[in-house]
C-alpha positions in Angstrom: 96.1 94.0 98.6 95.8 93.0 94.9 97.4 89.5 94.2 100.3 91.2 91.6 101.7 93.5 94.8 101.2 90.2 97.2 103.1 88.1 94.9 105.9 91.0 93.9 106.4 91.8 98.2 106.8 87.8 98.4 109.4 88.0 95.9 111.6 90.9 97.4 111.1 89.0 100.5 112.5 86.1 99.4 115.1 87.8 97.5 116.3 89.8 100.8 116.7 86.7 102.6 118.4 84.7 100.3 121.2 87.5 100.1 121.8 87.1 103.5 122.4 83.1 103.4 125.7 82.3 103.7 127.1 81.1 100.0 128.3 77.7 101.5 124.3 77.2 102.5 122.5 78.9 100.3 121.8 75.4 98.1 119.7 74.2 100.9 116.9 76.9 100.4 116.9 76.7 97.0 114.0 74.9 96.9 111.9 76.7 98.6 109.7 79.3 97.0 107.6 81.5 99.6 108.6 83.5 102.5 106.7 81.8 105.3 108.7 78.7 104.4 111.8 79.8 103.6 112.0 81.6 106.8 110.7 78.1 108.3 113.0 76.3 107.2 115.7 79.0 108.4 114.2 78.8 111.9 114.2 74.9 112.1 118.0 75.1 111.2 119.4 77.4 113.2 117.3 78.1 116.5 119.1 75.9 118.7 117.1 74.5 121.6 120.1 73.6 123.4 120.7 74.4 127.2 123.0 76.5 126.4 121.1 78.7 124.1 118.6 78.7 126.3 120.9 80.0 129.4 122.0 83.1 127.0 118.8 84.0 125.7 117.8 84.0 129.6 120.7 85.9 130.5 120.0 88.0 127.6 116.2 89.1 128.8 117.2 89.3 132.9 119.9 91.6 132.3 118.3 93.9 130.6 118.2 97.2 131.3 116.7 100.5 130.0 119.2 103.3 130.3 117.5 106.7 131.2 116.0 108.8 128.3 115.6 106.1 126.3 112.4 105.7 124.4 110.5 103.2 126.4 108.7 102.0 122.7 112.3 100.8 121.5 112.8 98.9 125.5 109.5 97.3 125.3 110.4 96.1 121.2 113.5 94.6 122.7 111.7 93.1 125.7 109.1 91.6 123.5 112.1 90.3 121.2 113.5 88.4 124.1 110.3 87.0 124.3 110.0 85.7 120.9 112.8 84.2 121.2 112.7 82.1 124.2 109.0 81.2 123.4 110.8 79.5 119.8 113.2 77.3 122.1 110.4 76.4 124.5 110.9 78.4 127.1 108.2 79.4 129.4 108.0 82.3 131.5 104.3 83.1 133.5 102.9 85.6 132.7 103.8 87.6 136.5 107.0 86.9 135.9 107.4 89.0 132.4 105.3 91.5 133.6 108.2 92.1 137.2 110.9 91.4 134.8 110.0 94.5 132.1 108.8 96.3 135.5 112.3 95.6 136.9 114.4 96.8 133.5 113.2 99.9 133.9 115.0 103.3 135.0 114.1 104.3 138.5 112.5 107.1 137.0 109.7 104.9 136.3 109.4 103.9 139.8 106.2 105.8 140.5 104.5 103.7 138.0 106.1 100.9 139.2 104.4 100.9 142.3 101.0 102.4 141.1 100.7 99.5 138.6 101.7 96.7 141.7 100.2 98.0 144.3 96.5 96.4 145.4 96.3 94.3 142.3 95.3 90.7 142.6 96.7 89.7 139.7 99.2 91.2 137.1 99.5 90.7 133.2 101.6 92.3 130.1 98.2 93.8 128.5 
């Protein structure tokens, strides 16, 4: 990508954001003049690693559920979302543990696969 279109995407970047900052906070960003930090900055603000954050975002991820005949690509975008999330308050989860939760969230329709992808395996992983 040519340096003109990198520079102009920055800038409707930036521009997007900033719409969306509250008017009472908006003078804090100000300053800050590229995406990456601006979002940074954004993130360092108002991610809260409290305990009880991290109990919602939790609750969030082991209650979730995917309903039948929806499209398992928009379940696994929210799954991974969840993880995003509780990986920017320091949360860790193994890795077996992700892979029975997203097992677990889905439909019983899915069960099949369930226990094909379980069954004999000496260890599990999201890949």
């Amino acid at each position: 990508m040519k340096d003109e279109t990198w520079e102009e995407l920055e800038s409707r970047c930036i521009s997007i954001i900033r719409h969306y900052i509250a008017d009472n906070i908006i003078n804090n960003f100000m300053d800050e003049d590229s995406a990456p930090a601006l979002w940074d900055k954004l993130d360092q603000l108002y991610i809260a690693k409290s305990l009880t954050n991290k109990l919602h975002m939790k609750r969030q991820l082991y209650k979730l559920k995917m309903e039948e005949g929806w499209n398992l690509i928009d379940h696994m975008s929210m799954f991974n979302r969840c993880m995003y999330q509780l990986r920017k308050v320091d949360v860790k989860i193994e890795e077996e543990d992700k892979v029975i939760l997203l097992l677990t969230s889905l439909p019983d329709s899915y069960e099949n696969l369930v226990t094909t992808l379980l069954y004999g395996k000496n260890a599990v992983s999201l890949e």
